[in-house]
C-alpha positions in Angstrom: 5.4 -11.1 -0.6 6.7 -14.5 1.5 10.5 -13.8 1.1 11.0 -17.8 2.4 9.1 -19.1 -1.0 7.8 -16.1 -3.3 4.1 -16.4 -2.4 2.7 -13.2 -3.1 -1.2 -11.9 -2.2 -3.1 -8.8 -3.1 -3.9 -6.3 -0.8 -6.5 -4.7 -2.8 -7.1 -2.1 -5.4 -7.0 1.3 -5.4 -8.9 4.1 -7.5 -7.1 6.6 -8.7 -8.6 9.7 -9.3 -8.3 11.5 -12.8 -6.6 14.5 -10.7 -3.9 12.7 -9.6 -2.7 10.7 -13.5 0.0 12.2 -14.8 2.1 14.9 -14.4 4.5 14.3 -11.2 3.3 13.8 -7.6 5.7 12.9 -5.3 4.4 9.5 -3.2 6.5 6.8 -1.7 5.2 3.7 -3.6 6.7 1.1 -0.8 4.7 -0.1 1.8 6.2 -0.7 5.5 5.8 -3.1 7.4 5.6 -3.1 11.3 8.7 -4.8 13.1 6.4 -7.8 14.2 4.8 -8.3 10.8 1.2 -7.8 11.7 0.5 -4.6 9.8 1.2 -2.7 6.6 1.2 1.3 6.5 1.0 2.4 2.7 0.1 5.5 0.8 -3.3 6.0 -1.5 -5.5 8.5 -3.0 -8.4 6.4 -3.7 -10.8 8.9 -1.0 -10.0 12.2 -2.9 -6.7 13.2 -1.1 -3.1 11.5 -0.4 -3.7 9.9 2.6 -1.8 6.8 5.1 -3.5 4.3 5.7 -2.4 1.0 8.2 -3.7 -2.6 7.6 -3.8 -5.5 9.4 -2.2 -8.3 7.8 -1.5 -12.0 8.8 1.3 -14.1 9.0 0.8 -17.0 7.0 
């Protein structure tokens, strides 16, 4: 999200697998940003296991 005028753009979508609905897994939800705003570090479990993942983004 564009704090300066609330623009907003997906990222993408995630599978989440069957093993990981439900019950209670621990997972920081909020994505960080790098200091100079050209990536995005976030967690998923779309490949089978929690994992980090870092992508590039664009200032816009």
């Amino acid at each position: 999200m564009r704090l300066a005028d609330g623009m907003t753009m997906p990222m993408g979508a995630f599978y989440v697998p069957p093993a990981y609905r439900g019950g209670y897994w621990r997972c920081d939800l909020h994505a960080r940003y790098r200091a100079d705003g050209r990536q995005i570090g976030f967690n998923s479990v779309h490949e089978g296991s929690r994992q980090v993942y870092v992508r590039d983004i664009m200032q816009q």
